[in-house]
C-alpha angles and dihedrals in degrees: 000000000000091000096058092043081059089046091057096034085065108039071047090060092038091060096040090060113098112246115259100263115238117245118214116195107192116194102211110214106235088358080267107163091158092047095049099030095127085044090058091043087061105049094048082055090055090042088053104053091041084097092222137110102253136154117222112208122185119217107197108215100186096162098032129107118222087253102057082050090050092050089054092052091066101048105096100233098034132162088236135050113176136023147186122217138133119292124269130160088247099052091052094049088048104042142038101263126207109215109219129089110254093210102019092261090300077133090071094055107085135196129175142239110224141168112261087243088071105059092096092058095045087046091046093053120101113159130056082236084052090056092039091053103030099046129060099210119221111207138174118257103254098021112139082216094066095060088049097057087044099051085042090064100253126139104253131194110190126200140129120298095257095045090051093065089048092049094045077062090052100056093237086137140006100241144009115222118224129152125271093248092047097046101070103047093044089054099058078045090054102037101089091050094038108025093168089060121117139182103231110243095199116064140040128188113205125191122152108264141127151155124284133189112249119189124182128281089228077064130071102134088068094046095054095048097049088042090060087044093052099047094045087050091049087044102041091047097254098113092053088041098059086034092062097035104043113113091233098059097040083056096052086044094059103042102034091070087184090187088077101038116086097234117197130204127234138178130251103208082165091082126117127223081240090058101041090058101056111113117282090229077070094076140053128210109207097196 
C-alpha cells in the first residue's frame, strides 16, 4: 500500500509539472517584418492553435542567401530551426516540409518592378514570346523562381536581393519579379532611394508556386507541432479569416487590378508528385 501511495504521489508530481515549452527559432530572409508580415501572421496562427506552450523567436538574416539559411537548418545545433522560403524538390528530400501553401500560391503570381521608363514596353507587350523577348528578368540567387523563368525560356540575371535594386538602376535588366503581395510594400520601401521606380500595372506572369514552412530535420518535435497548428487554424476557418482580413493582402487586392493586367501562364516543372497532389481548395488563381 505504501508502495503504490509513492507510485501516485509521483505520476501526481509528473502531471503537475508544466510541459517543456517548444522553442521556435525562425531565420527572416533580408530581416524583413514589413515584407512578410502575412507570412509571420501565419505562422503565429499555427503556433497558437498548436495547443502547446512554445516561444517564437525571430532571427533577423539581412545579408544572407536562402541557401546559406538552408545550410544552417541541417546542422544539428543550429542557430536556426524553421524557415520559410519558396518550394524546391531539394528542399523537400533534405527538411521536414509543411504541405500547405503558406499564401495560396499568391507566390506564384508574379509582377514586376520596373523603371518608369519602361511602362510603354510592359503595356505594348502582348504575347509571352513578346515578354520573353522583350524583358531581361532580374531574379534572386537561389530562388526557385529563377530556375522557373530560366527553364521557361526567359533572359535572367541573378544576384542578392539588395544587388538586384542597384542593378535595376543600372539598367542591368528590365524588371525585377517579385510576388503580388511583396511588390507593393517593398516599393514604398524602395521609393526614397529610387524615386523613378514603378510596379508595372500591365502584365502578370502565374505558375504554381509558393512558400512552404521547412523545419529541421534535428526537429521533429517542432514540425509536428506547427504541422497540427497549421492544419486546426486551415480547418476551423482561422487561416482564411486572417488571409482575407490581413492588411497585406487588402492592399494587393486593391492595387494589383488583374483584369487589366495580360497574365501569362508558365510551367513549374520544379513540382513534386507530393505537391501536385495537395488538395486544389489550397491554392487561389487571381485572373
Amino acid at each position: 500500500m505504501k508502495h503504490q501511495y509513492t507510485l501516485i504521489t509521483l505520476l501526481l508530481i509528473v502531471f503537475a509539472l508544466p510541459c517543456r515549452a517548444l522553442d521556435y527559432k525562425l531565420a527572416l530572409l533580408h530581416g524583413d517584418e514589413e515584407v512578410f508580415s502575412y507570412e509571420l501572421s501565419v505562422i503565429r496562427l499555427a503556433l497558437k492553435y498548436t495547443d502547446q506552450p512554445h516561444t517564437l523567436e525571430l532571427l533577423n538574416y539581412k545579408q544572407a542567401n536562402q541557401s546559406r539559411i538552408l545550410r544552417l537548418l541541417q546542422q544539428p545545433n543550429g542557430p536556426v530551426n524553421f524557415f520559410f522560403t519558396g518550394f524546391s524538390p531539394e528542399r523537400e528530400k533534405n527538411l521536414l516540409q509543411i504541405d500547405f501553401p503558406l499564401t495560396r500560391g499568391l507566390l506564384g503570381h508574379r509582377i514586376f518592378v520596373i523603371k518608369k521608363q519602361d511602362l510603354p514596353l510592359f503595356k505594348s507587350i502582348a504575347s509571352l514570346e513578346d515578354l520573353k523577348k522583350g524583358v531581361v528578368v532580374g531574379s534572386g540567387i537561389g530562388w526557385p523562381d529563377t530556375d522557373v523563368f530560366i527553364l521557361n525560356g526567359f533572359t535572367v540575371q541573378q544576384a542578392s536581393y539588395q544587388s538586384l535594386w542597384k542593378m535595376l538602376q543600372a539598367n542591368r535588366f528590365t524588371g525585377i519579379n517579385r510576388g503580388v503581395h511583396e511588390a507593393y510594400v517593398e516599393i514604398r520601401q524602395q521609393t526614397k532611394q529610387y524615386p523613378q521606380f514603378v510596379v508595372d500595372p500591365s502584365v502578370m506572369v502565374i505558375y504554381n508556386f509558393d512558400y512552404f514552412v521547412y523545419v529541421s530535420p534535428h526537429h521533429p518535435e517542432l514540425f509536428h507541432a506547427l504541422k497540427k497548428g497549421m492544419q486546426v487554424a486551415y480547418e476551423s476557418g482561422a487561416f482564411h479569416h486572417n488571409f482575407n482580413t490581413h492588411p497585406q493582402i487588402q492592399t494587393m487586392l486593391e492595387q494589383l487590378q488583374p483584369e487589366k493586367r495580360k497574365t501569362f501562364y508558365l510551367d513549374n516543372p520544379l513540382l513534386s508528385d507530393r505537391i501536385k497532389a495537395l488538395p486544389q481548395e489550397y491554392w487561389l488563381r487571381l485572373q
